[in-house]
MIMAR-873883 format. One record per atom (N, C-alpha, C, O): x, y, z; residue in one letter. Coordinates in steps of 0.02 Angstrom, whole numbers, plus 50000, padded with zeros to 5 digits. Example, Ala and Ser with C-alpha at 12.3 -4.5 7.8 and 13.67 -1.06 7.14 Angstrom:
REM MIMAR-873883
506604971650390a/506154977550390a/506604983550390a/507124983450423a/506424988850354s/506844994750357s/506455000250394s/506705005750402s/
***
This chain:
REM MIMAR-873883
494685018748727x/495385017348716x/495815023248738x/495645028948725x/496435021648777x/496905024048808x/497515030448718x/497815027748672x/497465035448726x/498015036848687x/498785038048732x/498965042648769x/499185030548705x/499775028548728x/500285033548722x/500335037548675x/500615033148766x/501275039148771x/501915032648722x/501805026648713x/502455036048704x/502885031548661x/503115024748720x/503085018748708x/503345028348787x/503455023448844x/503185018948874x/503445014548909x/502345020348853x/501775014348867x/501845008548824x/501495003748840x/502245007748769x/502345002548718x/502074994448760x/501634990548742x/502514994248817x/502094987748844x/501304986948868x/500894982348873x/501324992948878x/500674991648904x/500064991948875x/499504990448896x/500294994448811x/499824996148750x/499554989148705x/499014988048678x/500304984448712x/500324978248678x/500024974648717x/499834969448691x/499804975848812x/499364969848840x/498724972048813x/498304968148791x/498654978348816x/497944979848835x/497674981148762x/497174984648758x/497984978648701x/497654976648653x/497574970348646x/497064968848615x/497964964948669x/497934956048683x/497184956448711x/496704953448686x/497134961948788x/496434961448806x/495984962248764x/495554957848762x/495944966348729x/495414970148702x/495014964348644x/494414963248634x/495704961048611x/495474956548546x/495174950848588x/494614949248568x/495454946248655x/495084943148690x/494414942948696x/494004938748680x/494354949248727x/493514951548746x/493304952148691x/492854947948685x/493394955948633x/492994953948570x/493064947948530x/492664947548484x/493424943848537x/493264935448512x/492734934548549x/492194933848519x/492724934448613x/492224931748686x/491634934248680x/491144931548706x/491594939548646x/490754941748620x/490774939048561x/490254935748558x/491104938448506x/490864934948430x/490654928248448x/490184925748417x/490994924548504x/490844916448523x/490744915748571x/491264916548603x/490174914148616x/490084914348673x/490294905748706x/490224903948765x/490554901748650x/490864895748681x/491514897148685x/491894892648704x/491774903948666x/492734902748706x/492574906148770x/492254911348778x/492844901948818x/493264907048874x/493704910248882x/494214907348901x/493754917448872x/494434919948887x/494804922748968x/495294925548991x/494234920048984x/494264926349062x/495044922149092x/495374927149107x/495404917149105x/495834914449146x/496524920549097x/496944924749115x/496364918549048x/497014921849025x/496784931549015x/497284935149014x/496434933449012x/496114941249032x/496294942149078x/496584947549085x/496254937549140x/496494940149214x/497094939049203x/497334944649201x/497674934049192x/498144936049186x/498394942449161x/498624946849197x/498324942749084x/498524948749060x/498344955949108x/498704960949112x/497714954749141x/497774962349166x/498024963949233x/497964969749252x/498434957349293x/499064957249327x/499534959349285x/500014961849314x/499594959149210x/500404958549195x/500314966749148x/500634967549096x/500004970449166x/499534976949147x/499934980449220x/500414984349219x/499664978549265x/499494982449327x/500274981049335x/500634986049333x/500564974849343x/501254976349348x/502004981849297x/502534984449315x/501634981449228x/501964985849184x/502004993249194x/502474997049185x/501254994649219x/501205001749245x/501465001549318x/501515007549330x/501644998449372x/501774999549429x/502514999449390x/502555005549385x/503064997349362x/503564996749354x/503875002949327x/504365005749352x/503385005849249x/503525010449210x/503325016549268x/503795019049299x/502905017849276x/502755024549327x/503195024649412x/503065030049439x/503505021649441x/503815021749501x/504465022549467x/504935023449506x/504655022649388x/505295025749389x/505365028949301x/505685026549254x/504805036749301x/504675039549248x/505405045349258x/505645047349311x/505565046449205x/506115051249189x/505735059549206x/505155060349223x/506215064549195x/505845070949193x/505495071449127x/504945074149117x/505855068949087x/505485069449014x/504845065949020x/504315068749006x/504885060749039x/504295055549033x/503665059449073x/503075059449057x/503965062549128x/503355066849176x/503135070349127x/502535070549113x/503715074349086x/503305080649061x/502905079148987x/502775083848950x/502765073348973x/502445069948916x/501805068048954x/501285069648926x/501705063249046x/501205064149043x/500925068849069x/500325067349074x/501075076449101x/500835082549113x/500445082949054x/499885085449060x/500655080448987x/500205084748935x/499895080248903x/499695080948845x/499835076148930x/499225069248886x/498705073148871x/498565078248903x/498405070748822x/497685072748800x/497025071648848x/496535075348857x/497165065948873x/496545065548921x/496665067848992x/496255066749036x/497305071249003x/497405071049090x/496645075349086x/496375077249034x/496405076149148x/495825080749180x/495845086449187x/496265087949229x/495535091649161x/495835098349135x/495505102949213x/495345099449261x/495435109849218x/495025113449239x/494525112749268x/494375111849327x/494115113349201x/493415108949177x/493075105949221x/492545107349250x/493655098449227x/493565094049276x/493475094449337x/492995091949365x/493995098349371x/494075098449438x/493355104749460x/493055104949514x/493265108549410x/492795112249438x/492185111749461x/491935114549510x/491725104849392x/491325102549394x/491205099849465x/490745101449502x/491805094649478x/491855087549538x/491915094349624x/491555093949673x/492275097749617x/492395101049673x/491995105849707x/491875106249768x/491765110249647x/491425116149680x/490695117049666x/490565114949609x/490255119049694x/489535121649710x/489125128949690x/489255134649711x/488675127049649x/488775134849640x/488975138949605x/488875144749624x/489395137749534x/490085139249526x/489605142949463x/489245140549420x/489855151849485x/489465155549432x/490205159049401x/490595162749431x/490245156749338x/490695159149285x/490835168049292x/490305171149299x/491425172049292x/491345178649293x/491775179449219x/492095174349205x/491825184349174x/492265185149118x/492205193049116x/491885197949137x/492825190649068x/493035201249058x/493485202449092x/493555200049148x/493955207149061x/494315211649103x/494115218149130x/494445220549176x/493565221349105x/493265228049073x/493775232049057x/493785237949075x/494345228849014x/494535232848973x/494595232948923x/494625238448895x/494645227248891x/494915225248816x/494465219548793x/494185220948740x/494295213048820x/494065205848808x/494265202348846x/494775202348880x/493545196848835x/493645192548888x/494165183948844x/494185181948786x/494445181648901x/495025178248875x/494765171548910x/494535170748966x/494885167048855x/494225159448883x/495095153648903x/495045147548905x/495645156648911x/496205154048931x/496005154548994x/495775149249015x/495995159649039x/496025159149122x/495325158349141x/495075163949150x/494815152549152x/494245153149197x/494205154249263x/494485151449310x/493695160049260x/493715163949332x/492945161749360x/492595157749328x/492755164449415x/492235162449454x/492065162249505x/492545164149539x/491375160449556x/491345162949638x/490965155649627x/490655153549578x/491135152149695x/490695145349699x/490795145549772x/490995150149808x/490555137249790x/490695135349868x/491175129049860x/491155125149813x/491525128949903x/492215122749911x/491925120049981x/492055122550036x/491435113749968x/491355111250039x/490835114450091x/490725113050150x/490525119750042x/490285121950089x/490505129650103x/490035133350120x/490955131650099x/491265139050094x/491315140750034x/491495137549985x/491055149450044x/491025152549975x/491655152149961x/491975151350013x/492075152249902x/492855155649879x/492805156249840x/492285153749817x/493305160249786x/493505163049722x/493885159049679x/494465158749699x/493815156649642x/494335151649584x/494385153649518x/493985155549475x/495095152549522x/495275153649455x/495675147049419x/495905142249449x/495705148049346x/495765143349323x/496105141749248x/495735143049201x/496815138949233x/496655138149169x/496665133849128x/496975128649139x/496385134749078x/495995127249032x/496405127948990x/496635133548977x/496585123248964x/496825120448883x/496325118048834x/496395118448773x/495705114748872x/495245111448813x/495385103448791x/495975101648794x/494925098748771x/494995094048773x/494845092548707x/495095087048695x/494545094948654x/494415093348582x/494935100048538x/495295104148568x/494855099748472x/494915104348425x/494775110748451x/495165114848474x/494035111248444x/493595118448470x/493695119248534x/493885125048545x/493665116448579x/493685117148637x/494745122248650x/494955126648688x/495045118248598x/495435120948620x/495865127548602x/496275131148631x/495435127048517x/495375134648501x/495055140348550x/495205146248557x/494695137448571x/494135143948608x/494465146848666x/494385152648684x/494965140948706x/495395142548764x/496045145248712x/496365150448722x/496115142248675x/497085145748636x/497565142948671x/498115145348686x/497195133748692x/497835129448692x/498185130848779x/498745129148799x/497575134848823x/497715136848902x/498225140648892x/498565141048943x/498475144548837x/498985150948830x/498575156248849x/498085156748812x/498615161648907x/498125167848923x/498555174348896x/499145175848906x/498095177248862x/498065184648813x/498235188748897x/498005187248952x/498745194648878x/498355199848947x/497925199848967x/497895197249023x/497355202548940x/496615202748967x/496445196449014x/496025198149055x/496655189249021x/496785186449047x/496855186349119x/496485185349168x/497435187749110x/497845190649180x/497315197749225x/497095198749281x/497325201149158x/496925207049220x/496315205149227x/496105207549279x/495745200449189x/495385198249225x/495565193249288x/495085192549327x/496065190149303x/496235187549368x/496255193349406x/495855194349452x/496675196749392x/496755203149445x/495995206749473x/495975210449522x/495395204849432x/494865209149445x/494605204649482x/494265207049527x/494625197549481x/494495191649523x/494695191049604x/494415188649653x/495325194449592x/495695194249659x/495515199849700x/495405199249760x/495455207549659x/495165212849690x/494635209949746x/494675209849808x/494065207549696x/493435206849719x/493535200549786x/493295201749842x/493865194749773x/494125190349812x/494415193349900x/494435190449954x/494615200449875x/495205204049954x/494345206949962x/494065204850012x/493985210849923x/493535214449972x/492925211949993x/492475215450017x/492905203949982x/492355202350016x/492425195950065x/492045192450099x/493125196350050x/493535189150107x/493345183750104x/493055179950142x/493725183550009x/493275175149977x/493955173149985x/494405177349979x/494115166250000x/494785162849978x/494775161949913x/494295162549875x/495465160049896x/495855161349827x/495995153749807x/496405150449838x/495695151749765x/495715144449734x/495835144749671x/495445146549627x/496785141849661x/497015144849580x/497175137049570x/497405132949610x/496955136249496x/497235130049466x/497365130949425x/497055134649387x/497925127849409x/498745132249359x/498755125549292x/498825120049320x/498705124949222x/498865120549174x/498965124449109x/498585123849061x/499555128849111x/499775132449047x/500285129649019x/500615126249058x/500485130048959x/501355129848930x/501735135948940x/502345136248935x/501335140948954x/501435147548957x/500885154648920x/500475154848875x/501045157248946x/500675166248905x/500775166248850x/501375165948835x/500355166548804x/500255170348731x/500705172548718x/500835177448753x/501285170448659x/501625177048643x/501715180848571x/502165182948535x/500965180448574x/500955183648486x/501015190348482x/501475192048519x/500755195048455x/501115200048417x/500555205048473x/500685209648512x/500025202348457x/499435208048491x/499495207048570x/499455211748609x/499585200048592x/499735200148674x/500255207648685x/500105212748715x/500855205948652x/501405208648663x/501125217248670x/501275220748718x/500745219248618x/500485225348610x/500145228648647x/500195234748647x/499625224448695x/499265224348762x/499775225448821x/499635228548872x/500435222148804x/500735223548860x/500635216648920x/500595216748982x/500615212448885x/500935205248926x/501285204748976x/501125200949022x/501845208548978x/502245208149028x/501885210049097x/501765206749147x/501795215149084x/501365222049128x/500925217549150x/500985216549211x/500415213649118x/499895210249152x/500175204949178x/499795202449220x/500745201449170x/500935195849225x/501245197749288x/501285193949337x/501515204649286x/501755205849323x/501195210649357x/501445212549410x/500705212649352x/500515213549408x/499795209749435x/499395211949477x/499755204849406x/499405198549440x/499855195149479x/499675193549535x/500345193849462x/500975191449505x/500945196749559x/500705193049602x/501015203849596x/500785209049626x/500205206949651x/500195205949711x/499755205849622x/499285206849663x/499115200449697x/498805200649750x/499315194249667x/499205187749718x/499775191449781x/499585190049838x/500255194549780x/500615195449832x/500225200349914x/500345200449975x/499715203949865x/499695209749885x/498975208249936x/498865211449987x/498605203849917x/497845200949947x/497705200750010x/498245201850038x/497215199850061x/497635198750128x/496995189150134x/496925186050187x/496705187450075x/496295182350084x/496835176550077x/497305178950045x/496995168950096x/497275163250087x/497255163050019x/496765165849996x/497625160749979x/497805157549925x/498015150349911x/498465148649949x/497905147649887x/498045139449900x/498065137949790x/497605138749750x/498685136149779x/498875133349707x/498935127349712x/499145124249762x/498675123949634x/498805119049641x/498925119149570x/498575122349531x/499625114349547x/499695114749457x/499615107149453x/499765102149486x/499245108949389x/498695100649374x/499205097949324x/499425092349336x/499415101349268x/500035096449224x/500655103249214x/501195104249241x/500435105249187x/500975111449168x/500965118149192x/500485121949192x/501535119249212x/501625126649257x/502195132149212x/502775133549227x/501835134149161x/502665137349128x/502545144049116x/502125147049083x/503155146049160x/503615152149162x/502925157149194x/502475154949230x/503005165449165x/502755169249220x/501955166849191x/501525169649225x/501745163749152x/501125163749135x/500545158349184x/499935157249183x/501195155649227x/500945151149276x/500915154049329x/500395153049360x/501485159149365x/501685161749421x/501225167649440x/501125170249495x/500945169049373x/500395175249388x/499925171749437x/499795173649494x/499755168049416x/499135167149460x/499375160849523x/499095158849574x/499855159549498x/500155152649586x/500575154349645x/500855151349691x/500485161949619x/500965164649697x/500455164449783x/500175168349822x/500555158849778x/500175156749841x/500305156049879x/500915155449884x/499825155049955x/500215154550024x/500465145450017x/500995142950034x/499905142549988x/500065135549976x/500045134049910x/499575135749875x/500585130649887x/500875129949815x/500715120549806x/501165118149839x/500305114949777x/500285110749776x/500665108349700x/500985112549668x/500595101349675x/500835098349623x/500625091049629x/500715086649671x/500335091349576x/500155083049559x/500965081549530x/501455084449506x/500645073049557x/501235070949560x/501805069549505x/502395068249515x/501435070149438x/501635070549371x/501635076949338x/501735076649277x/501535083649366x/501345088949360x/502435091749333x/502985089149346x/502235097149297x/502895100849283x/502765108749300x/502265112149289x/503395110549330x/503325117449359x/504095121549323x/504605120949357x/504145124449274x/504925129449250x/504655134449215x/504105135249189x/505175137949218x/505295143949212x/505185145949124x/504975151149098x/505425139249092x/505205138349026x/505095132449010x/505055128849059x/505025129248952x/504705121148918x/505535119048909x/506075121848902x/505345114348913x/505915110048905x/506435111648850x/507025113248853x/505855110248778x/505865113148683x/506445119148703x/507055119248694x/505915124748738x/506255132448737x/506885132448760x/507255136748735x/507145128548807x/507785129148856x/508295125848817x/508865128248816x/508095119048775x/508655115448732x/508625121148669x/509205122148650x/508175124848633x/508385129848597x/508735137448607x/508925141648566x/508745137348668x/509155144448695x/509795142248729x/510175146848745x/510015135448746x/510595131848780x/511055129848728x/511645131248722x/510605125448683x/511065122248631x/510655123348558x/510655118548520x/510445127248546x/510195127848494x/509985123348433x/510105122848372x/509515119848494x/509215111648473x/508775108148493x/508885102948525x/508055111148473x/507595109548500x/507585099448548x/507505097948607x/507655096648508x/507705091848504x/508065088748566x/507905083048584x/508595092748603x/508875089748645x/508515092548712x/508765094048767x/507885092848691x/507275093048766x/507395086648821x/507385087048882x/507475082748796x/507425079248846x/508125079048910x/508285077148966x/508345082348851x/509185081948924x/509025087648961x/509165087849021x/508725092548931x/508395099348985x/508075097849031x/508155099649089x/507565093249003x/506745092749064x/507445088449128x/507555092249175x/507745083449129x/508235081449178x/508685086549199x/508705085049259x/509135092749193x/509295096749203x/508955104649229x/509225109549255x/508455103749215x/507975109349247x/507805108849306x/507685114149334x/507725102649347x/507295100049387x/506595103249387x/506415107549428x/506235101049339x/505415103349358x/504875098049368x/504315098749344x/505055092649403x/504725089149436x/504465091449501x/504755095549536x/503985088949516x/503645087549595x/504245087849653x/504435092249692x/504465079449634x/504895079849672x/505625084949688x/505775087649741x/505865084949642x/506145090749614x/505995097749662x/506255098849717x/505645101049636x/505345105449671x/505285107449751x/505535112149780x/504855102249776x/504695099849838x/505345100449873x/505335103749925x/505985097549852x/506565096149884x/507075103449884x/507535104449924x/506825108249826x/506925113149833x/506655120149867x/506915125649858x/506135118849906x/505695122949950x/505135128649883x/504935134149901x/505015126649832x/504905130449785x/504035126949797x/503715132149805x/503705122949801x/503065118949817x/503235118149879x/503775118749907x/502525116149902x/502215114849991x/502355107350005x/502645104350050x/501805104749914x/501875097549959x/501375092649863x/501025094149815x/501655087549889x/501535081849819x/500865080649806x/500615079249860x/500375080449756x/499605076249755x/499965071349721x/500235071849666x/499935064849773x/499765059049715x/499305057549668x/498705058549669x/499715054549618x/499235050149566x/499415041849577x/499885038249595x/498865041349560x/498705032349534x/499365030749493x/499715034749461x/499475021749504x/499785020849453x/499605023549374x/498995023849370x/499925025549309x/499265025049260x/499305030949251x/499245032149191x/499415038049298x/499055042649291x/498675048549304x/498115046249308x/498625053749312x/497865054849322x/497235053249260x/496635051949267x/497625053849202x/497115051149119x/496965044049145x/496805040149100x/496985042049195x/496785034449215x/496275034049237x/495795031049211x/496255039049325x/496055040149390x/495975045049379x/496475048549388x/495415048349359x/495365053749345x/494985055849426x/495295059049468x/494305053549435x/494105053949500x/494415053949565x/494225057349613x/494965049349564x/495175047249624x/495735055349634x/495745058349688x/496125057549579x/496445060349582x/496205068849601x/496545072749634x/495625070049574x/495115075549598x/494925076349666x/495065081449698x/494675072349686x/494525068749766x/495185070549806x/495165073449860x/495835068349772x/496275070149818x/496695078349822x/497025080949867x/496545080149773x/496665087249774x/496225091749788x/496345097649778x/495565089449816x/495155092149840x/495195090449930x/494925094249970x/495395086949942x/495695084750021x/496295091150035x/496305095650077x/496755089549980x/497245092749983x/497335101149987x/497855103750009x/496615105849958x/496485113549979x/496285110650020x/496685110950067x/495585105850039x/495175108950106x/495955108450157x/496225113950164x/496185104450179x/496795104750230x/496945111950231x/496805115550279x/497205113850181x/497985118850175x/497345125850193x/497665130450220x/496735127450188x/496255131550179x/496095130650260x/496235136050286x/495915127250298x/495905124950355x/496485125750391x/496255128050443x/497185125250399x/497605126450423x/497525136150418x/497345139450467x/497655138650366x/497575145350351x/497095147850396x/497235150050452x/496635147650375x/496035149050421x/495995153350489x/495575157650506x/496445151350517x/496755151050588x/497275159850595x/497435162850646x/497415161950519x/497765167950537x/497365172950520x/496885171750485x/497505179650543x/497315185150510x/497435187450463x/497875184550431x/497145193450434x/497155194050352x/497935195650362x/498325191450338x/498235201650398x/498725203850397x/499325198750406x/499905200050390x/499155194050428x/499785187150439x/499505183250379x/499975179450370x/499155181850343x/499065179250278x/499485181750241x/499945178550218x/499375189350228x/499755192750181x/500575190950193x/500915188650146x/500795191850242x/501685191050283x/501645185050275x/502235183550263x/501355180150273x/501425171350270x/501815170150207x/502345167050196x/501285174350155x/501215171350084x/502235176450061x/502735173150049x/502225180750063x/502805185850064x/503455183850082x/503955184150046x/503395181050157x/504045179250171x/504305169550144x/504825166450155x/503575166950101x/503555161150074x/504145162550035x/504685159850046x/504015168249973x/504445169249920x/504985172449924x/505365172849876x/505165176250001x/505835180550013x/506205173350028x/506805173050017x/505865167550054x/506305162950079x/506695157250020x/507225154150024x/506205157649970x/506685152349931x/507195155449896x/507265161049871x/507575149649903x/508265149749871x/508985149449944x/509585148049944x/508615151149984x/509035156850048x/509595149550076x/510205149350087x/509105144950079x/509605138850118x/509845133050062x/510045127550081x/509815134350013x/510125130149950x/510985131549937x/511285128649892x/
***
């Protein structure tokens, strides 16, 4: 069973009509339900083609954070080869928010990084909810070191609300570590290729997505802060999030139209918590391309690619 967003209301009410169907149809194997099952699940497929071809910013940023979208986890398992876990900063602790690592993409070694939210209780204690501690960050930075001196490409997949901001992050010096992982994705001379799977917020995202290629699923959210945070520092009201997430523009589209992202991953009607596969598959099309185009420059025009990416936005708005 599907956990419904408040806006799925119709679609929740077919696809329980289905559900009691198919279980009458096993208690009695003399009803037929299948003529009216197939109906209902045309009038399914049409509710979601209707509701998703015209979701609000709010509505995106509700399903960026579904419980079942496909975390990290996921994409790491389905994509990469090989994939030997690295942890630690060697300075302080290792931080189970950013997963780091060396695998093969297709066939080529590269470097990935990664961050998880977790999909249960524990799972999401152990990550801290994909919020990364400093140590975090400078273990990316030790990722990326190693990434420039052995000329691994840079495979970042971005799903935070943002950086830790409790008392001991702060004490570590948080800032300091976003900002110079943010530095050092600048500073690399290997390809970088981002892709943000639901949520991209503020510098706790940018540390690690300052890329030559910046992607976005198509339900994906990318700002500077949460929606919550911006209606409490604007109008001092949490509550009026949803007039923010429309006023922020941190949609895909959004974005895209602002030169701030490269380019859109579709999702399925539904989703990616739908299509979970199909949607993996396509963001895995979507590096090999952008990794393949790259390919083609030198380290030293990698580095100037990725550089004059970020001197340029804003410039023709």
């Amino acid at each position: 069973m599907h956990n419904y967003l408040d806006f799925e209301k119709p679609i929740s009410d077919l696809e329980g009509k289905i559900f009691e169907l198919k279980k009458l149809a096993e208690e009695d194997e003399s009803i037929d339900t299948s003529d009216e099952i197939g109906r209902l699940e045309v009038r399914v497929q049409e509710a979601m083609s209707e509701i998703y071809t015209n979701l609000t910013a709010w509505q995106k940023t509700q399903v960026a954070r579904h419980p079942q979208r496909p975390h990290f986890v996921d994409y790491a398992a389905a994509l990469f080869e090989d994939f030997t876990p690295l942890a630690g900063d060697r300075k302080f602790a290792e931080d189970a928010a950013i997963q780091a690592g060396l695998g093969r993409f297709r066939g080529q070694p590269v470097a990935i990084l990664g961050q998880e939210k977790g999909s249960d209780t524990k799972s999401r204690l152990k990550h801290n909810f994909g919020s990364p501690r400093p140590e975090g960050y400078r273990k990316a930075i030790r990722i990326m070191e190693l990434a420039d001196r052995f000329n691994l490409p840079l495979i970042t997949m971005i799903d935070t609300a943002g950086a830790y901001p409790g008392v001991g992050a702060e004490e570590r010096g948080q800032a300091e570590a976003i900002a110079r992982s943010t530095e050092m994705c600048l500073n690399v001379k290997v390809p970088i290729v981002s892709v943000v799977l639901g949520e991209g917020g503020s510098g706790g995202a940018i540390a690690i997505a300052t890329g030559n290629r910046v992607y976005m699923l198509q339900h994906a959210i990318y700002s500077v802060i949460s929606p919550e945070g911006a209606a409490s520092i604007l109008w001092r009201d949490s509550t009026r999030a949803r007039e923010a997430a429309t006023n922020m523009k941190i949609t895909a589209d959004d974005l895209k139209s602002l030169g701030i992202i490269d380019g859109i991953i579709p999702e399925p009607i539904g989703g990616a918590h739908r299509h979970a596969e199909t949607v993996i598959a396509s963001a895995g099309d979507t590096i090999a391309a952008a990794l393949q185009e790259l390919s083609a420059l030198s380290p030293e025009q990698v580095r100037n690619d990725r550089r004059q990416k970020y001197l340029a936005i804003g410039r023709n708005l």
